[in-house]
KEVEXSE-345131 format. One record per residue (C-alpha): residue in three letters; x, y, z. Coordinates in pm, whole numbers, padded with zeros to 5 digits, always signed. Each point is the difference from the previous one (the first is absolute). Last residue first. Example, Ala and Ser with C-alpha at 12.3 -4.5 7.8 and 13.67 -1.06 7.14 Angstrom:
! KEVEXSE-345131
ser+01367-00106+00714;ala-00137-00344+00066;
END
This chain:
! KEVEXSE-345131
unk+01866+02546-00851;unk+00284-00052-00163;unk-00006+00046-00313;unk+00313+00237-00079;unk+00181-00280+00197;unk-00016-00273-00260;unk+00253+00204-00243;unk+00246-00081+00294;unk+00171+00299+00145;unk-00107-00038+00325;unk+00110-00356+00050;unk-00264-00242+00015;unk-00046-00120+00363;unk+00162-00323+00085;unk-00196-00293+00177;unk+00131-00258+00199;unk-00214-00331+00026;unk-00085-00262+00226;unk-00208-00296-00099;unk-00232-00013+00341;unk+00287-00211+00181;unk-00067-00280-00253;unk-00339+00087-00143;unk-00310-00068+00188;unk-00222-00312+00012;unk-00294-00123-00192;unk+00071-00294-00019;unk+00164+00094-00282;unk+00200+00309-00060;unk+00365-00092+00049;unk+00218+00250-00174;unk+00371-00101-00051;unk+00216+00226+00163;unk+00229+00331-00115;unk+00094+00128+00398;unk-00020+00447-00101;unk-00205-00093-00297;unk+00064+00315-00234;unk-00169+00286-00111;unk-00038+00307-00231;unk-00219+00260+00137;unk-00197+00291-00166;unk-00148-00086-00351;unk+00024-00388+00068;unk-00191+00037+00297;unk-00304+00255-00085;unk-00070-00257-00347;unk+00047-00285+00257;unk-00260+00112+00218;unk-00234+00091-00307;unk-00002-00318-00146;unk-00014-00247+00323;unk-00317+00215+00113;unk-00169-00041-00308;unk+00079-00320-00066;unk-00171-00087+00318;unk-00309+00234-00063;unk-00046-00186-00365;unk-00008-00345+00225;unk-00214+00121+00290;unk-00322-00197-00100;unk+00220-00316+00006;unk-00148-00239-00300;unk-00251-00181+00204;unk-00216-00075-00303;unk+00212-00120-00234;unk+00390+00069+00115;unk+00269-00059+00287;unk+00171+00331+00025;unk+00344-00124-00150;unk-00199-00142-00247;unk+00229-00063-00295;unk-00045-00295-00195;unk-00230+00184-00219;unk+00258+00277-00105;unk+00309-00223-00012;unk-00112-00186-00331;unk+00219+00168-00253;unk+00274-00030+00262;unk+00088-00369-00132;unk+00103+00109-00362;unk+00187+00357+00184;unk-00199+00302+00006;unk+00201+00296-00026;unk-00200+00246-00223;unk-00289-00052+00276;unk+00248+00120+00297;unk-00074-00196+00275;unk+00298-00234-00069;unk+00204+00293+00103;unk-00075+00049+00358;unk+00261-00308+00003;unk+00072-00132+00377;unk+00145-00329-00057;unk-00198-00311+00159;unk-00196-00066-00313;unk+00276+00002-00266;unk-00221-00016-00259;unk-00357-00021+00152;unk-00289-00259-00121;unk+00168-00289+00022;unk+00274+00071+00255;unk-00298+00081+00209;unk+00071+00229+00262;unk-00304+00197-00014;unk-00205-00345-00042;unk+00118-00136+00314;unk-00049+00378+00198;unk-00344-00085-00100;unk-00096-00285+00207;unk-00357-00072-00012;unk-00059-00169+00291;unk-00318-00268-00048;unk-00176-00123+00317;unk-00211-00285+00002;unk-00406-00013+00057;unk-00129-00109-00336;unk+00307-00252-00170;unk+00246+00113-00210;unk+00029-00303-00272;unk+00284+00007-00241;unk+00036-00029-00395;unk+00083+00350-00084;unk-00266+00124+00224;unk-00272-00184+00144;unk-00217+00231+00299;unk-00263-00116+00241;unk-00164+00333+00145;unk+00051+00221+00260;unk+00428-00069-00046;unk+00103+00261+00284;unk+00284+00277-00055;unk+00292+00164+00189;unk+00191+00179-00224;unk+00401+00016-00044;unk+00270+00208+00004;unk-00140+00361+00021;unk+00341+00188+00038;unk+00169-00146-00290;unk+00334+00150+00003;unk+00059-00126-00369;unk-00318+00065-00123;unk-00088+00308+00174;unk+00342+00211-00020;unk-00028-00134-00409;unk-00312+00228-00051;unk+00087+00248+00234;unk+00330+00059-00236;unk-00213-00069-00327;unk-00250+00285+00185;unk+00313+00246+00048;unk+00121-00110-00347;unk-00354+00236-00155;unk-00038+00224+00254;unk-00199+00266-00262;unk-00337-00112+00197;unk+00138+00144+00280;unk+00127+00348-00159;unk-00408-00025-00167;unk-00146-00048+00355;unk+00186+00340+00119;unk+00290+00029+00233;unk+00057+00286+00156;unk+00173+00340-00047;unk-00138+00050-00373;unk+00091+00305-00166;unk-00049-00172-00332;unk+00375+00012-00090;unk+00131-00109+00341;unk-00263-00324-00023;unk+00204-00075-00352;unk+00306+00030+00175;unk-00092-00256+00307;unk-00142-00243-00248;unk+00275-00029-00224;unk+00209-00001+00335;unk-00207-00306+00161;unk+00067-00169-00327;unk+00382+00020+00007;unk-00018-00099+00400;unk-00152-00321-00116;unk+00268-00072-00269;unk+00265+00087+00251;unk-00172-00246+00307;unk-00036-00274-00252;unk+00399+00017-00110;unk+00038+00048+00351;unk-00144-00364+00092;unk+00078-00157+00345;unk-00150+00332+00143;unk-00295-00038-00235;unk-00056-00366+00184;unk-00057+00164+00378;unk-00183+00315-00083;unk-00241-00180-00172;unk+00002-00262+00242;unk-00042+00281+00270;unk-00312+00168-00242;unk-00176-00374+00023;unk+00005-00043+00351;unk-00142+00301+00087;unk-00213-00067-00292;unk-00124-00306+00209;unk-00055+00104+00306;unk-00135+00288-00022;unk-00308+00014-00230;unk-00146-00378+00132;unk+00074+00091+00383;unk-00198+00333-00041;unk-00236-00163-00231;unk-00097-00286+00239;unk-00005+00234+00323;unk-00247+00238-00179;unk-00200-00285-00167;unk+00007-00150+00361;unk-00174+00339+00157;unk-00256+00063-00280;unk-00106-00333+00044;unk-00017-00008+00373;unk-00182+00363-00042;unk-00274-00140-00250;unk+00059+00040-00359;unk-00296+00208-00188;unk+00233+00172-00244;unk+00082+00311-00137;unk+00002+00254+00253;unk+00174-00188+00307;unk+00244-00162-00230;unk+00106+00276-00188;unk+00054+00164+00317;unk+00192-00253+00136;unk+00165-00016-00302;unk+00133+00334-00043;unk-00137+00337-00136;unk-00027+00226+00327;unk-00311+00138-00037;unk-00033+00411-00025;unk-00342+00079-00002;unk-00106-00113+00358;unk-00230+00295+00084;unk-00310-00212+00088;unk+00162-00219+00178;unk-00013-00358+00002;unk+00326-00069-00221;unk+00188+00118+00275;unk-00163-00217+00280;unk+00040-00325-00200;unk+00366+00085-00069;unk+00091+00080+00341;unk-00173-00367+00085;unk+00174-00133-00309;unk+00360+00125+00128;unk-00078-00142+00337;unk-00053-00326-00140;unk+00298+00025-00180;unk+00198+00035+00303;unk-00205-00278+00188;unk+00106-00264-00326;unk+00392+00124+00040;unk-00058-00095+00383;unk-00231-00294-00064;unk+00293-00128-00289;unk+00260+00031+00250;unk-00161-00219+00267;unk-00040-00296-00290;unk+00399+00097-00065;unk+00122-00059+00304;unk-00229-00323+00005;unk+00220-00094-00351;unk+00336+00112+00128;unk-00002-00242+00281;unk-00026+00165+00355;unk-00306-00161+00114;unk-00119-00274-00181;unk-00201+00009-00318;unk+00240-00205-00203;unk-00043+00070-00398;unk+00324+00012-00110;unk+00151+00314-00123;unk-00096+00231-00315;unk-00304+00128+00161;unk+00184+00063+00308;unk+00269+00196-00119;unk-00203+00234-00183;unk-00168+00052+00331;unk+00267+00109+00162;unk+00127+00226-00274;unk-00365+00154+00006;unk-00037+00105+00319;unk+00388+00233-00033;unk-00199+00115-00334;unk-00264+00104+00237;unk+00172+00143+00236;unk+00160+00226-00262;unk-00295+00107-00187;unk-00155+00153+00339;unk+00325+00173+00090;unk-00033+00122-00290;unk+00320+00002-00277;unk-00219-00128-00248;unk-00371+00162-00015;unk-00315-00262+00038;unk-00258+00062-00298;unk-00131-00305+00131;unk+00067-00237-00320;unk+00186+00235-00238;unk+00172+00122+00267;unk+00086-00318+00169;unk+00111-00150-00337;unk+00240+00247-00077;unk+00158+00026+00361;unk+00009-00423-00033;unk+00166+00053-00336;unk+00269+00201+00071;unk+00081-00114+00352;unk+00005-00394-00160;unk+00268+00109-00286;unk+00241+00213+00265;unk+00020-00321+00179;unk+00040-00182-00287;unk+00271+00238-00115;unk+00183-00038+00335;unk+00245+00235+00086;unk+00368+00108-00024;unk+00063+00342+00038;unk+00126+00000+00339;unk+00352-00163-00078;unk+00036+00252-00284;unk-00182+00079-00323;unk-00168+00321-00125;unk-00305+00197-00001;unk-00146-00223+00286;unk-00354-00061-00088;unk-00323+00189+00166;unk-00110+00162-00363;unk+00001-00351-00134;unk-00265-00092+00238;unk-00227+00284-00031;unk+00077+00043-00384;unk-00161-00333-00061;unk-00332+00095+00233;unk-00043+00296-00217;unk+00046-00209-00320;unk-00205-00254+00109;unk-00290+00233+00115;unk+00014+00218-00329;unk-00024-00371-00197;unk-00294-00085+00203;unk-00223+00280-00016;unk-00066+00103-00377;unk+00103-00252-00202;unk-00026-00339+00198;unk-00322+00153+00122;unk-00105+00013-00376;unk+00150-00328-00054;unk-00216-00205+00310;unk+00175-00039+00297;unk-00314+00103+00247;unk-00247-00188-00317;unk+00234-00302-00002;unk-00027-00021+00409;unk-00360-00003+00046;unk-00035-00182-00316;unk+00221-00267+00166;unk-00255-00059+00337;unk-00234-00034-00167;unk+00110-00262-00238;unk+00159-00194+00321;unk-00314+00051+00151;unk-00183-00168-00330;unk+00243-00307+00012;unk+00284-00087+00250;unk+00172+00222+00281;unk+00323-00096+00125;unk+00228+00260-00133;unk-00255+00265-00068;unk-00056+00012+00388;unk-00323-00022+00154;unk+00110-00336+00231;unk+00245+00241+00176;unk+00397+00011-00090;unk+00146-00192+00280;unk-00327-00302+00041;unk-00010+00033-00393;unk+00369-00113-00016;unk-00026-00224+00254;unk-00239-00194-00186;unk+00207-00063-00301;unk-00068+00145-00311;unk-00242-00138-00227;unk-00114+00166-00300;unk-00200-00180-00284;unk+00024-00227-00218;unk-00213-00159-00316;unk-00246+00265-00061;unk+00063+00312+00292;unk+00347+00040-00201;unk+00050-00211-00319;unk+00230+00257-00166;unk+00224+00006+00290;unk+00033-00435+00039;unk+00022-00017-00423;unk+00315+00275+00016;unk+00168-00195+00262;unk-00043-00308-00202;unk+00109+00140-00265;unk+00289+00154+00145;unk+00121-00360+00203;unk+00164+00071+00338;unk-00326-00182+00098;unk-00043-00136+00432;unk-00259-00232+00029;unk-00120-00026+00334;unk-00129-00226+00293;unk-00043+00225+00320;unk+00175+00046+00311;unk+00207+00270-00134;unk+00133-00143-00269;unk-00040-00370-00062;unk+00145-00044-00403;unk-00098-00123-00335;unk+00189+00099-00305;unk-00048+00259-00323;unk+00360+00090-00148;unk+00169-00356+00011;unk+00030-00278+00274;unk+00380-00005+00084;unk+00138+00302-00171;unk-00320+00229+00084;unk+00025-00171+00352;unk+00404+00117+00050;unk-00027+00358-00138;unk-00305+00110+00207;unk+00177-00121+00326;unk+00331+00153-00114;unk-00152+00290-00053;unk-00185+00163-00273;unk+00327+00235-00099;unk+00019+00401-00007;unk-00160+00068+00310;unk+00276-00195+00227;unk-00136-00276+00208;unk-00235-00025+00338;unk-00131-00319+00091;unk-00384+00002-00088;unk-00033-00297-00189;unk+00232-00249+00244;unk-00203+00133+00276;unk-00335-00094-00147;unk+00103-00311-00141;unk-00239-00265+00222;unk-00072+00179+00287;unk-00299-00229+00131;unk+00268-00350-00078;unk+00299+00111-00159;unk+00025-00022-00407;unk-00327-00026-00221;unk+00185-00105-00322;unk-00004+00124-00347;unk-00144-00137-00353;unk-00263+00198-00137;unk-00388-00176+00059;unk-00116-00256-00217;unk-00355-00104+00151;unk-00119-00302+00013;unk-00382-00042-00007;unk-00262-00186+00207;unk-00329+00014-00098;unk-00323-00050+00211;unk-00050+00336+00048;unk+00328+00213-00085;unk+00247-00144+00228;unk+00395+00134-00066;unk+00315-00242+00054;unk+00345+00086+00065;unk+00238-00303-00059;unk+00271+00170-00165;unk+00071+00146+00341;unk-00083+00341+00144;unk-00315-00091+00130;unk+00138-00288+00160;unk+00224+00193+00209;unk-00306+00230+00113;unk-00211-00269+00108;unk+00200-00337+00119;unk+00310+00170+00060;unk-00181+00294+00226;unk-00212-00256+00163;unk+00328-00251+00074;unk+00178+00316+00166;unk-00287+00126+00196;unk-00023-00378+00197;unk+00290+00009+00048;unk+00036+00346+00123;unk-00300-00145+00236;unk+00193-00290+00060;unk+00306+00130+00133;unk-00181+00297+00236;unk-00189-00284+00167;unk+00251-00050+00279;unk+00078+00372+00006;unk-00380+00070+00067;unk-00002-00268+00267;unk+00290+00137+00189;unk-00159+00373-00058;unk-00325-00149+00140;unk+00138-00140+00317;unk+00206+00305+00062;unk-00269+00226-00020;unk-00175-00215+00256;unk+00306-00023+00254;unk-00038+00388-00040;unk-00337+00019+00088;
END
């Protein structure tokens, strides 16, 4: 037996040349060619050229996926970015993960590929994606389930619930965390803000979700579930034992058997008789206003839980991040937290009402400029349904298109000064000649039809943590670092910060909560 393994690994290895060979001259005369000049398209009996954007397909199978997804700092395109808009212009051909694709740092194009949703392109994230996620999961889903799925979700975050239920959670869940700071700074004191941003809005989300608790033991090994997963989805997609991503596939059926349980509880509950008090959160939304199966109920769950968390998490520690690099921002935002502060004192108001929110007028330019130059959602993953000629090239049916939008946020073009942090240029009195045309080329939440259903929630959140922060703590990075956001990967040593409680005779103490 083993002189006959032998024989056939000798043989294998003998062949092994000519098979790669043989892989090599398919890829070069197939996918290669389709990214030459010489691309041809069959219609019938006719044979037409197409003019596709300039680019090249790079490594055989791989082609520029790794060069695309190197990490760089979030206030610049990268160097990989930079170098093929210089070479072949904003709109050029590519091979990105295994597939031919047009990648656009161009706004209208980006604009054209959003508007045209479910017409001319339509979502297409990689497989592994859906495989991590679940195959019911806004992310991934296409067409009428996507549509189902997304009224679910805008009627649960709808204004009214925004209003009434939402912005009392955020602010309790704010003051939790705060609350549990050092009051003043020494060798202990230092922390990390994105730490601090992820416990914030995971405890939000869970409640809001599964009416789970923070500070449960339940809550807690779930968060600890969902850090390993999190670090699968965003890692490569090798199922083998002991990579992040199969970690992660066994974390997502523990997280998926907790909220099981939860809907079994929930099932039972809402089948008494003398069930009048319903816990108002998703899962019970979901259970009473929709027909969803459980798998879909299940994946929506795990797709808004990731979708809510991860990325204002992300957002609030860039916000934190760039208004410590900016005190004239931080005094100006401080001034209006005050004004609002007072005027809640003279009402008799202890919390935060919608019309204090609304009156966070620099807090939303701060957001505002936290999301375009931190750019959290970098890109979209889209697929060209139908043949598509824009500005003089051919995109044919079947290619991917990236919209890249972090390439129009840092457009020298449309931004003055694009990689400087200025909350100012928000301000509609202070709209420079190129600014006047920020507010379509900003889509820090992607746009048309899969506009995040979460967006107003997001702001939310960001607004009324930093209105709680810059009342009570000043701060400083304890290591100052660049921030590295993209691919997806953590801060340098979780941006570390060192917080100093507002001294007691501060104006801004009166309001503390």
């Amino acid at each position: 037996m083993a002189a006959m393994m032998a024989s056939i690994t000798s043989e294998l290895l003998f062949f092994l040349p000519f098979i790669l060979l043989a892989l090599l001259t398919f890829y070069t005369t197939t996918v290669a060619k389709c990214h030459g000049g010489q691309y041809y398209w069959w219609r019938g009996t006719k044979r037409k050229r197409l003019n596709l954007p300039p680019g090249a397909a790079g490594w055989p199978f791989v082609g520029e996926t790794f060069g695309y997804l190197r990490a760089h700092p979030a206030t610049s395109v990268g160097r990989f970015m930079q170098q093929h808009i210089a070479r072949y212009g904003k709109i050029y051909r590519s091979s990105l993960f295994g597939e031919r694709t047009v990648v656009s740092a161009d706004a209208g194009l980006n604009r054209y590929i959003l508007q045209n949703e479910g017409r001319l392109f339509e979502c297409s994230y990689p497989p592994s994606i859906g495989g991590i996620l679940g195959k019911w999961s806004m992310l991934v889903l296409v067409g009428d389930p996507h549509r189902e799925m997304r009224a679910i979700s805008l009627n649960f975050l709808s204004s009214v619930r925004l209003r009434s239920v939402l912005l009392p959670e955020v602010e309790r869940h704010t003051l939790l965390v705060l609350r549990a700071w050092p009051p003043s700074p020494s060798p202990s004191s230092s922390f990390s803000a994105q730490h601090e941003a992820k416990k914030f809005t995971f405890n939000l989300m869970a409640k809001n979700i599964m009416s789970m608790d923070p500070g449960e033991e339940e809550t807690e090994r779930l968060r600890r579930e969902y850090i390993t997963f999190m670090k699968g989805v965003v890692s490569a997609p090798l199922n083998l034992p002991g990579t992040p991503y199969w970690k992660a596939l066994k974390s997502r059926v523990s997280i998926l058997g907790v909220i099981e349980r939860k809907m079994e509880e929930r099932i039972v509950k809402l089948s008494k008789e003398d069930a009048s008090v319903e816990q108002d959160d998703l899962l019970g939304w979901a259970l009473k206003q929709s027909n969803l199966s459980k798998e879909q109920i299940l994946d929506l769950l795990l797709s808004l839980l990731f979708a809510g968390h991860e990325t204002s998490s992300m957002a609030l520690a860039l916000a934190i991040f760039f208004l410590e690099g900016c005190p004239k921002a931080v005094q100006e935002l401080r001034e209006e937290h005050l004004g609002i502060a007072r005027r809640q004192r003279l009402r008799g108001g202890c919390k935060l009402s919608w019309e204090d929110y609304k009156e966070m007028v620099f807090t939303q330019c701060v957001i505002n400029e936290t999301l375009r130059l931190g750019n959290v959602v970098r890109f979209l993953h889209r697929k060209v349904i139908r043949d598509v000629h824009y500005n003089g090239y051919d995109i044919p049916r079947g290619w991917k298109i990236l919209p890249v939008l972090s390439a129009v946020h840092l457009d020298s073009a449309l931004y003055e000064d694009p990689s400087r942090f200025n909350p100012w240029r928000w301000k509609s009195n202070a709209l420079s000649s190129a600014g006047v045309v920020q507010s379509s080329n900003f889509m820090p939440y992607g746009g048309g039809t899969r506009l995040c259903a979460g967006s107003e929630l997001a702001k939310l959140e960001i607004a009324v943590f930093l209105h709680h922060l810059v009342l009570s703590y000043r701060w400083e990075l304890a290591e100052p670092d660049q921030a590295f956001v993209f691919p997806f990967v953590d801060f340098p040593k979780g941006l570390p910060i060192r917080v100093y409680r507002i001294a007691q005779d501060d104006e801004s103490e009166v309001f503390r909560r």
